[in-house]
ROVOSE-307050 format. One line per field, with one value per residue (C-alpha): residue number from 1; residue in one letter; chain; x, y, z. Coordinates in steps of 0.5 Angstrom, whole numbers, plus 2048, in hexadecimal, padded with zeros to 3 digits. Layout:
i = c(NUM, ...) $
aa = c(A, ...) $
ch = c(A, ...) $
xx = c(X, ...) $
yy = c(Y, ...) $
zz = c(Z, ...) $
//
This chain:
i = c(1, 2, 3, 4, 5, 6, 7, 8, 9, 10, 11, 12, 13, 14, 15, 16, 17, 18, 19, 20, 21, 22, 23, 24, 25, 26, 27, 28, 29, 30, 31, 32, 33, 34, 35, 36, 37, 38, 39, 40, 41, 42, 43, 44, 45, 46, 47, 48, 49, 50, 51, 52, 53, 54, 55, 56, 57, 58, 59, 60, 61, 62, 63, 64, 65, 66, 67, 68, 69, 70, 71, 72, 73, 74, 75, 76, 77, 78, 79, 80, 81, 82, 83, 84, 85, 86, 87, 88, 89, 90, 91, 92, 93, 94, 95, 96, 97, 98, 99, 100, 101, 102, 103, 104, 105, 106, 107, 108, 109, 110, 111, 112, 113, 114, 115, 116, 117, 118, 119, 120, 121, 122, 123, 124, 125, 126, 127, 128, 129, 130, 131, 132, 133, 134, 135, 136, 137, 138, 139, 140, 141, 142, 143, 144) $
aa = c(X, X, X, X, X, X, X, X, X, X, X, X, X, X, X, X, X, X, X, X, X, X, X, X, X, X, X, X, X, X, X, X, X, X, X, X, X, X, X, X, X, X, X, X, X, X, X, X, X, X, X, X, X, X, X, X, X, X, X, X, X, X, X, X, X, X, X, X, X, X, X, X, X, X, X, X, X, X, X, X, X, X, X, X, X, X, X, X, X, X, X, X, X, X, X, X, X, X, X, X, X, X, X, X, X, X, X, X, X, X, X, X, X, X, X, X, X, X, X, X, X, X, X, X, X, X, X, X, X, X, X, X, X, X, X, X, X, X, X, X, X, X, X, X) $
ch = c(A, A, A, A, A, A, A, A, A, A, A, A, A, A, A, A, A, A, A, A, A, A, A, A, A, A, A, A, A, A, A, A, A, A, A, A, A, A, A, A, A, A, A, A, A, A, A, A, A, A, A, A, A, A, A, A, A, A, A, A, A, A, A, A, A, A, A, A, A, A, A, A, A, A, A, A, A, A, A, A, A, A, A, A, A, A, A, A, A, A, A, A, A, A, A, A, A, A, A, A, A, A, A, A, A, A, A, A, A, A, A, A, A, A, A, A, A, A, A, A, A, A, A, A, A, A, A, A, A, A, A, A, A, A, A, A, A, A, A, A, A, A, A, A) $
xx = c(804, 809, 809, 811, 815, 81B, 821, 826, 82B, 82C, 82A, 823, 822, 81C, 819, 81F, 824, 827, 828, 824, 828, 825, 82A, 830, 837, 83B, 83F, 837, 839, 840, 83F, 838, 83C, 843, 83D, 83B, 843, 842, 83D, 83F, 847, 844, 840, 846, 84B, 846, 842, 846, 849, 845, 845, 83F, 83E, 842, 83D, 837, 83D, 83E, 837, 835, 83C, 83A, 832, 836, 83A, 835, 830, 837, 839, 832, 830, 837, 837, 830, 832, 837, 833, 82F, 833, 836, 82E, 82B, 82B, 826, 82B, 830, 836, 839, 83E, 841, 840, 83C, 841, 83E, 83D, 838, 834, 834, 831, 82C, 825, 824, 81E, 819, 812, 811, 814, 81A, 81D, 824, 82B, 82D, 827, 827, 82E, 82C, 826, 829, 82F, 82D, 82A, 831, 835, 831, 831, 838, 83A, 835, 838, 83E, 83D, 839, 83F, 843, 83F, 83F, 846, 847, 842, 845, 84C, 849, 845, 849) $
yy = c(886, 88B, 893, 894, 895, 890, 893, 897, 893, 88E, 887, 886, 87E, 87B, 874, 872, 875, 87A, 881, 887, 88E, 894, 898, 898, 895, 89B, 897, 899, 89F, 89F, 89C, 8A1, 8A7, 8A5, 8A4, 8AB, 8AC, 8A9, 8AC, 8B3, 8B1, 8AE, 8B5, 8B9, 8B4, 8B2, 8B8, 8BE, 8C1, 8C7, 8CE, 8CE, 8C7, 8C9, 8CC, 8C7, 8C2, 8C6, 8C7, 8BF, 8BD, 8C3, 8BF, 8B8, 8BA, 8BE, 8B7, 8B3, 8B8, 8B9, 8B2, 8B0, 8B7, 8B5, 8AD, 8AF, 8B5, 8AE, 8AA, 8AF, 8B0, 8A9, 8A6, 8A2, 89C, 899, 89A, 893, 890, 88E, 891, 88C, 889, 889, 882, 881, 887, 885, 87E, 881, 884, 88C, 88F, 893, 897, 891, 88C, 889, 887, 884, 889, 887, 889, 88F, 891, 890, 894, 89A, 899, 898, 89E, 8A2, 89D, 89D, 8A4, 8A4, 89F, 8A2, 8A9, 8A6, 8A1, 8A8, 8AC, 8A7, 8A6, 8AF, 8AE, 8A9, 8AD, 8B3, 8B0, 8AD, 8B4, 8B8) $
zz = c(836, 839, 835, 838, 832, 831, 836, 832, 830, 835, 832, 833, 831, 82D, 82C, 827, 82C, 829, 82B, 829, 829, 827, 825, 81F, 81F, 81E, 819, 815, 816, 815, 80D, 80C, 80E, 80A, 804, 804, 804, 7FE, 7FB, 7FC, 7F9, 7F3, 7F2, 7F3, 7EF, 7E9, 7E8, 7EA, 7E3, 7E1, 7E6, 7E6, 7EB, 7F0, 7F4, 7F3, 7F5, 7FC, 7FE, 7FD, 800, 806, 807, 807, 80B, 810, 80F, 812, 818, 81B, 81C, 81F, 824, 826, 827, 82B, 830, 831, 833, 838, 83B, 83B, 841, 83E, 83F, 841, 83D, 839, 83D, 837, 830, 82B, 826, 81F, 81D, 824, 823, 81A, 81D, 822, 820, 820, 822, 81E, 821, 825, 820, 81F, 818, 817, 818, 812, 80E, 812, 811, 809, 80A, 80C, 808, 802, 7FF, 801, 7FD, 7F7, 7F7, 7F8, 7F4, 7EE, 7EE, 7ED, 7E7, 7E4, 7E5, 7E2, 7DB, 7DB, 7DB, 7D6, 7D2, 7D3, 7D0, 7CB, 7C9, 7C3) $
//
């Protein structure tokens, strides 16, 4: 049994020929940063009517946008210095890497489950907040 880990990002092919890639597409990353987007506005545009909100606001919108900007600048400082491998000749369009398997510790499991997996707590998170702000709108409106 061979203890090398799975080549990074190149397409490793297993038993059922598909391709193994150990790193994410950067649409994933795309649409998790644009969820955080979302999540910092909808606190803003939602939540901000009182003085007093502002400055708890600032603070969240300032952590996620620290916990957004630290793995990005850390990404690209590695992708400076990995001499690891050889870059792609081409970039993975989306679909075949949707298609593909993506490693984990050793395993794989599907692209596209991965993707869910990691995109699905931000989403919920977004998109609650959003549905809370909007019955603290409604029942503010409704408030004598």
């Amino acid at each position: 049994m061979n203890r090398e880990p799975i080549a990074h990002n190149r397409p490793v092919y297993i038993a059922h020929n598909r391709p193994v890639y150990d790193e994410l597409h950067p649409r994933v990353y795309g649409v998790a940063v644009g969820l955080v987007a979302w999540f910092a506005l909808a606190a803003w545009i939602l939540f901000d009517r009182q003085d007093d909100v502002e400055l708890s606001l600032m603070f969240v919108s300032v952590l996620l946008f620290v916990a957004v900007l630290l793995p990005w600048l850390l990404s690209l400082v590695w992708q400076r210095y990995d001499d690891r491998h050889d870059r792609h000749a081409r970039a993975v369009p989306f679909r075949e890497w949707r298609t593909a398997e993506f490693a984990v510790w050793g395993s794989t499991i599907n692209s596209t489950h991965a993707t869910i997996d990691m995109l699905l707590p931000l989403a919920s998170v977004a998109f609650g907040l959003t549905a809370i702000g909007i019955v603290f709108l409604i029942c503010a409106s409704l408030a004598p």
